[in-house]
C-alpha positions in Angstrom: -55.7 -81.0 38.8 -52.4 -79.1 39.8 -50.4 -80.4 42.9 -49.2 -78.2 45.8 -45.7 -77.3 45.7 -44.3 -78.9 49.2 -44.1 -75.7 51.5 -40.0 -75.2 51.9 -40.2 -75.8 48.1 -42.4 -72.5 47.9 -40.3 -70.3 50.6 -36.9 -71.4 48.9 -38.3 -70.2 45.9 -39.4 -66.4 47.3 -36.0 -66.4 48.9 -34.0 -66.6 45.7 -36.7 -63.9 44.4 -36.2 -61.9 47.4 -32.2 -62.6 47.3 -31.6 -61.3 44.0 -33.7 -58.4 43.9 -36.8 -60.4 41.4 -39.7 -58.2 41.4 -40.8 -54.8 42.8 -38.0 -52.5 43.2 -39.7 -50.8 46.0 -40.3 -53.8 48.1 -38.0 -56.3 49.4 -38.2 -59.4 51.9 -35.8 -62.2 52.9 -35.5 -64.4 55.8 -35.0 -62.6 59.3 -32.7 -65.0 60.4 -29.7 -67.2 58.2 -30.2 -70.4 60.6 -33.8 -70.2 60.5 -34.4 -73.8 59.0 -37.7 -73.9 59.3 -38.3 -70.8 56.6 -40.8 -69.5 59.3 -39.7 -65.9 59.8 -39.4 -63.3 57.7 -38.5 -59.2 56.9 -39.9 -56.9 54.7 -39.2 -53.6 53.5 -41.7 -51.0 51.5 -40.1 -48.0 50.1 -42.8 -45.1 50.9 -44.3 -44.2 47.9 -43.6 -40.1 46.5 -45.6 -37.7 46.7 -47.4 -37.5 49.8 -46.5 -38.6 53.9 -44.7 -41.9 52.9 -41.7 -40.4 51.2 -38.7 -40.9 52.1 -39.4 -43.5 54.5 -38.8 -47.0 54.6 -41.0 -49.6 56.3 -40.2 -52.6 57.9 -42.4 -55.4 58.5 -42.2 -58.8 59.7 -44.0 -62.1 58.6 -44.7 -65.5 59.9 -45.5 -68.1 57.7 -46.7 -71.2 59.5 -46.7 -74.6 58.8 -49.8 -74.6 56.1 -48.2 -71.7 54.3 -48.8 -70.8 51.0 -52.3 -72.5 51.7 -52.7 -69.7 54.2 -51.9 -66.3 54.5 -48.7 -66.0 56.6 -49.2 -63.0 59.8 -47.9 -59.5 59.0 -46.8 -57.2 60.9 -45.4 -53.3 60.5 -42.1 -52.8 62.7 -42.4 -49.2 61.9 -45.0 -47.3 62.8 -47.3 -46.8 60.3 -50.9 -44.9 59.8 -53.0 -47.2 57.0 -56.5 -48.5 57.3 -55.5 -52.2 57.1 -53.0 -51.9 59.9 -53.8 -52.6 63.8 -53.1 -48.5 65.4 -52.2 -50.5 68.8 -49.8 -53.3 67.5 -48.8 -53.3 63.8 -50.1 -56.2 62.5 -52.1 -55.9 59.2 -55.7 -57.2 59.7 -57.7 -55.3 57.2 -55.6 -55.9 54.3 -58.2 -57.9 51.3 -55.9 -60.0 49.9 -55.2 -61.4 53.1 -58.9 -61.9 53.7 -59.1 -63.3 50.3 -55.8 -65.4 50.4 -55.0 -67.2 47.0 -51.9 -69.7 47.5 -50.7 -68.4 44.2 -50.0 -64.7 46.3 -46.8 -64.7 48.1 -44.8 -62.2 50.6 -44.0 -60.0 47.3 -47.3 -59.4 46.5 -48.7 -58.6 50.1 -46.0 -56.0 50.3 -46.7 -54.7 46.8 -50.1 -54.4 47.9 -49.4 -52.4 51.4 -48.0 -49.6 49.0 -50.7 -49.6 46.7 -52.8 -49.2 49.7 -50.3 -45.7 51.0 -50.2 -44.4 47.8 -54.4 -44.9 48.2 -54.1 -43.0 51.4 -50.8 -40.7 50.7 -52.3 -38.0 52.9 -53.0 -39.1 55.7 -51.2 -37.9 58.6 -47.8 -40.4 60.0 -46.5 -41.3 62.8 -42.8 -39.0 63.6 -40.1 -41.3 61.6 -37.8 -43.6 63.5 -40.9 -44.9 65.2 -41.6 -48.6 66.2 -44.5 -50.6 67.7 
């Protein structure tokens, strides 16, 4: 049987990912705040994917991971407007999204955001909201 890895443990280890640039090049995340000791809130940033309403955009997004993450999913949230069918029209926050209805502790801020793109380039057609705009 494996052990959890103590929570701070975790998030430490996503923010040296995140720091250094490990992982998808057109994702990115870190901690919103430097004296945030508690690891709890987060930014992310999706590049828009080419070819199709996304490009050339950059998304931001915020997260909250809570005291029983990676056990559960933290809450996500677009800053920047965004039309996708896991995301909330009204507020931002990404409800629909299936690995977050299916949350693994092994899947970590990297991989939600990695999945958000897959799910634009899914849906590169669909119609955005005019750049520059936030919930």
């Amino acid at each position: 049987m494996q052990s959890a890895v103590p929570r701070n443990f975790r998030l430490l280890d996503e923010l040296e990912k995140g720091e250094h640039g490990l992982g998808d090049p057109n994702v990115s995340y870190g901690l919103d705040r430097g004296d945030d000791i508690t690891l709890s809130s987060w930014k992310g940033m999706i590049i828009g994917p080419s070819g199709g309403t996304f490009e050339n955009r950059i998304y931001e997004l915020r997260f909250q991971c809570g005291p029983n993450y990676p056990l559960q999913p933290p809450q996500v949230q677009f800053v920047t407007k965004v039309n996708v069918p896991s995301v909330n029209p009204r507020n931002g926050a990404v409800e629909g999204l299936r690995i977050l209805q299916a949350w693994s502790p092994e899947y970590t801020m990297e991989t939600i955001l990695v999945e958000l793109r897959k799910e634009m380039i899914a849906n590169k057609r669909l119609a955005q909201p005019p750049e520059g705009d936030n919930f």
